[in-house]
N, C-alpha and C positions, 0 to 999 in steps of 0.2 A: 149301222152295225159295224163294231169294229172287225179287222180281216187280219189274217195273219202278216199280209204286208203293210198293215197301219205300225204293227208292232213291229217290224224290222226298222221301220223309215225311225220310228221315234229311238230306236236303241243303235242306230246304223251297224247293224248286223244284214246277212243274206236272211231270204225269207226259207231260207233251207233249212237254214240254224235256228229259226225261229219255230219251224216242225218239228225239227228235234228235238227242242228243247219241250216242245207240247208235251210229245208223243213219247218222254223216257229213251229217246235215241243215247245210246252208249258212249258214240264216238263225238260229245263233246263233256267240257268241264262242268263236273254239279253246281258250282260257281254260277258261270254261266246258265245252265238251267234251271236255277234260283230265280237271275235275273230274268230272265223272260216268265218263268210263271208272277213272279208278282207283277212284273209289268204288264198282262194280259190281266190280270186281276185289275189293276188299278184302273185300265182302259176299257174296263167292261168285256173281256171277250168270251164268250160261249162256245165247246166245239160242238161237233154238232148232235152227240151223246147228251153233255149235258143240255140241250134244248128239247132233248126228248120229254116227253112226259112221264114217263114212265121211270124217269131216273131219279135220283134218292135226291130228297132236299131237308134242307138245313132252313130256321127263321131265324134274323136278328130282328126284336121287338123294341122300337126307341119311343121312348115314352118321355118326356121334360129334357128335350137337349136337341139341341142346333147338331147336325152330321153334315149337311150336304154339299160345304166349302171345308178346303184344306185349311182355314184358320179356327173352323168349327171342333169344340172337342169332340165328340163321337166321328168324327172322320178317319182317323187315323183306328182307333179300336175297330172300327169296320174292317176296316181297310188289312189291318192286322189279322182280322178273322177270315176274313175270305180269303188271304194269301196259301193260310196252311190248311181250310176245307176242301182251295181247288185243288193242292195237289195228290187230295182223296177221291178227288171227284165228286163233289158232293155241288150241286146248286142251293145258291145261299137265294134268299130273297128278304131286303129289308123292308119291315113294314109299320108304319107312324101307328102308335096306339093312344087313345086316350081314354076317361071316363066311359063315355058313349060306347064306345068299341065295345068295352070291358063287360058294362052293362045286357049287351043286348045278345052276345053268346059266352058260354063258360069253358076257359083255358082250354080244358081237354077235347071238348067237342071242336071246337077252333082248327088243334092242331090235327084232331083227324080227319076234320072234313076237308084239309086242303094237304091231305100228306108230307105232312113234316116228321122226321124222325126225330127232331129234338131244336129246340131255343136256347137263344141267347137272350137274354134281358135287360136293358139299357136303361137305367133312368125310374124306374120305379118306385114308388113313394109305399111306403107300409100299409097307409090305409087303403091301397088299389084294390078291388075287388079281384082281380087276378091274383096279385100277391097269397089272400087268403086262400087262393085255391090250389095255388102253388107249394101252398103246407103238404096236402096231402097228394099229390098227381104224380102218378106212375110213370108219366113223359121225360126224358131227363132233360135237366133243363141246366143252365149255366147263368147266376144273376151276378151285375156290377153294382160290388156294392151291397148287395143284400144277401140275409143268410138266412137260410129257413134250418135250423134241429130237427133233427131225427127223422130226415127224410134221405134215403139213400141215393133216388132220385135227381134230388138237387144239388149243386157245390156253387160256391161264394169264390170269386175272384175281385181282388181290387189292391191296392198299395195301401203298404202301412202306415196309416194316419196319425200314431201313435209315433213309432220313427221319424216322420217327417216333420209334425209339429214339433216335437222335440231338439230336430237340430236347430230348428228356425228359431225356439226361444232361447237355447244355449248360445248362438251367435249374438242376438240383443243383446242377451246379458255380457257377454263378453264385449260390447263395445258399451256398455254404460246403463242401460236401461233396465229402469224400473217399475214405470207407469207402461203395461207393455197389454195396449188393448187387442182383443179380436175380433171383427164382424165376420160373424158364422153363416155361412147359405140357408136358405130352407128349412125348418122345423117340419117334423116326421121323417125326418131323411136318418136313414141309420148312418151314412155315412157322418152327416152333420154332427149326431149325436157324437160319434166318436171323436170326433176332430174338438167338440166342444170338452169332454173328458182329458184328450191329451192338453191342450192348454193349460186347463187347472192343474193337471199333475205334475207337468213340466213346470210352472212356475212354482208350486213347493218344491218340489226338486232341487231348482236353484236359491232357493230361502225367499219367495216372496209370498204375498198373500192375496188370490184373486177376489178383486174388486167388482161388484156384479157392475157399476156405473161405468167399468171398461169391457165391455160383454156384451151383442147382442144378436137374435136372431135376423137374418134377414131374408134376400132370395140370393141367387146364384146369377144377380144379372147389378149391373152398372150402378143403376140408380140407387139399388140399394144403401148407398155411401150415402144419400143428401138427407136419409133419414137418419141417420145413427150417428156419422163421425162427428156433427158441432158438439152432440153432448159428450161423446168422447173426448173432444180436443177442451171442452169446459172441466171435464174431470182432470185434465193435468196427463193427458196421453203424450208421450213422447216416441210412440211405437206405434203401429196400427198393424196385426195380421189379419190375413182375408180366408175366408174360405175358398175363395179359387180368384183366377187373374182379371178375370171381370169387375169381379166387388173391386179389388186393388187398382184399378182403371177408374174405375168411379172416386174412389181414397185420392188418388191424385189428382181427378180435377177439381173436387169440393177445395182440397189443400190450396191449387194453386189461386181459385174462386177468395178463397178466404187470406191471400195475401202471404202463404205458409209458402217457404221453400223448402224439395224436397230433396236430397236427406238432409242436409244443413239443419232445418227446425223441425223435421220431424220425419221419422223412415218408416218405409211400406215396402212391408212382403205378401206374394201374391203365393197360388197355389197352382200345379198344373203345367205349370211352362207351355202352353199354348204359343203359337207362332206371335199371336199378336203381344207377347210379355216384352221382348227384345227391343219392341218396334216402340211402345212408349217412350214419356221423356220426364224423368229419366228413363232409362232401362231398369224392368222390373227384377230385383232379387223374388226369387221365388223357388217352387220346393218343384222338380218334376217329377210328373207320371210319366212313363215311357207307354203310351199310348198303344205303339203298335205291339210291343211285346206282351200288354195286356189283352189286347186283342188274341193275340196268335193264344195267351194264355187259358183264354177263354174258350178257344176250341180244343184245345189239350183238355181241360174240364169235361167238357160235352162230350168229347171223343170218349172218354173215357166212362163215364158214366153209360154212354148208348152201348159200351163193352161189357156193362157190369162192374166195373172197376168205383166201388164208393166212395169217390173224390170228396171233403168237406169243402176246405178252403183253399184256394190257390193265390198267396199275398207275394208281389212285386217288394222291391224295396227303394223306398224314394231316393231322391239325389237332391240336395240342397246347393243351388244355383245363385250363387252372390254375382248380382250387378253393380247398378249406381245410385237405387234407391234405399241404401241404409246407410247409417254411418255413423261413427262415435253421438251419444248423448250432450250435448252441452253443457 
C-alpha cells in the first residue's frame, strides 16, 4: 500500500508537504498541490476516507483496449480521470468488462448493486448490450467515443476525428500525394465510422476521388497491415493512413518485409501519438489525442451530469505531429 512517504521519496519533497498538499493545507503553492494529488493518483494512494465504504464512488468500465502499462492507450485517460475525481474525493475503481459481464446483469442494476454514482465508458462497441441500455438509464454516465441522443443522462467525450483526419490528408497532399490509402480500425466502432467519413471528405476537399481498393476495415491491433496493405500497395498507394499507431506499426513492418523504404517509397501516418509512435523506425508522423486531458475531460462530463448539468459532447481538438515517416511523393 502506498504511504504518504512513498510519495515524498518519489517527488523528494518533506512528508509534511506531502500532508499538505493531501489535506488542502494553505501554506503551500496550488502548483505544488497539483503535483502531489496527481502523483498519489498515479501511485495508487487511498486516504483513509476514501477506503471507507461508505464513501461515494466513481467506475471507469474498459471494454476492447490494453490500460494497464504506460505505453497502453487507456492508461493515461485513466490516469487523467482519477487525477481531477481525487481531488473531489471521489474513489474511482476500474473494472474490465466484456460480452459475458454484459450478459449476465443489466447496466443499471450493475451500478446499483455495487454503489457507483456514475461511469465512465472505455472502449465500447455499438452492438454491446450495455450500450443499448445505455440509451435509456437514469445513471449518468460519460462514454469515449460514443454518443447516445436524447438522453440527458449521457455525454460523449473524444477528439475530433474530422479535424484530425483532415490535417493529416492536407499534409499528403501538400507533399505530393494522390494515391492516399487508409486502413481504418474495427467496424461497428462509431469512432471508426467517423474517421472513415472524414477521409472521404478530406480527399474531395483536396480535388481527389476515394478509391474503395485504397480503404479498408480492419482492427485496432498490428496485424491488421498483413491483411490489407499488399492490396493497397498493388492499387498504386503512395500514402497509407492508419486508424491508430498500432495499425501504422504493422504498415511499416509489412513495408519494410516487402523490400519498401519508408518515407522514401512510401509514407505512414499513424493516429493517437501513443509512447510507442516516437520509438519506431522511422519515427511515426502521426495525429495526437492528448490522452490525459481527455481523461480529466471525461470527468468534467460526469461531474456534470451527476450535477444535473446536460453535457452532450465534450470534443478535444487534435495536434498533427510530423516525424520521419512521410515525405515528398516521387
Amino acid at each position: 500500500m502506498t504511504t504518504i512517504k512513498d510519495i515524498a521519496n518519489r517527488l523528494g519533497i518533506a512528508v509534511s508537504t506531502v500532508s499538505k498538499g493531501l489535506n488542502g493545507a494553505p501554506d503551500i503553492s496550488e502548483d505544488l498541490r497539483q503535483l502531489v494529488l496527481d502523483t498519489a493518483v498515479e501511485m495508487g494512494y487511498k486516504t483513509k476516507k476514501m477506503r471507507k465504504e461508505e464513501h461515494k464512488k466513481l467506475v471507469i468500465f474498459v471494454e476492447n483496449m490494453d490500460y494497464e502499462g504506460p505505453d497502453d492507450f487507456g492508461h493515461d485517460l485513466i490516469l487523467g480521470f482519477q487525477q481531477m475525481a481525487y481531488r473531489d474525493n471521489w474513489e474511482v475503481k476500474v473494472v474490465p468488462v466484456n460480452s459475458h459481464t454484459q450478459s449476465r446483469e443489466k447496466y443499471n442494476t450493475y451500478m446499483l448493486k455495487h454503489g457507483y454514482s456514475g461511469a465512465f465508458a472505455m472502449g465500447f462497441a455499438l452492438q454491446d448490450n450495455w450500450m443499448k441500455q445505455i440509451k435509456t438509464t437514469d445513471v449518468p454516465t460519460a462514454l469515449l467515443d460514443n454518443y447516445v441522443p436524447l438522453n440527458p443522462h449521457v455525454g460523449y467525450v473524444g477528439t475530433d476525428s474530422y479535424e484530425g483526419i483532415g490535417l493529416a490528408v492536407k499534409r499528403l497532399v501538400d507533399l505530393g500525394h494522390k494515391k492516399i490509402a487508409f486502413l481504418n480500425g474495427s467496424p461497428n466502432s462509431m469512432v471508426s465510422d467517423q474517421r472513415q467519413e472524414a477521409y472521404e471528405n478530406s480527399l474531395k476537399d483536396n480535388g481527389l476521388t476515394p478509391d474503395p481498393a485504397l480503404t479498408a476495415y480492419g482492427y485496432y491491433v498490428a496485424d491488421s497491415a498483413r491483411f490489407h496493405v499488399p492490396g493497397m500497395l498493388e492499387a498504386g498507394a503512395t500514402a497509407i493512413m492508419c486508424g491508430n499507431d498500432l495499425i501504422a506499426s504493422g504498415v511499416l513492418e509489412v513495408c519494410k518485409e516487402k523490400g519498401l523504404k519508408v518515407p522514401e517509397d512510401i509514407s505512414v501516418i499513424g493516429f493517437d501519438d501513443v509512447p510507442l509512435a516516437k520509438e519506431l523506425t522511422p519515427p511515426l508522423t502521426t495525429i495526437r489525442q492528448d490522452r490525459i486531458e481527455l481523461g480529466k475531460c471525461a470527468y468534467f462530463t460526469l461531474n456534470s451530469l451527476m450535477h444535473k448539468v446536460s453535457i452532450s459532447k465534450t470534443m478535444l481538438r487534435p495536434q498533427f505531429i510530423e516525424r520521419e515517416s512521410t515525405a515528398n511523393v516521387k
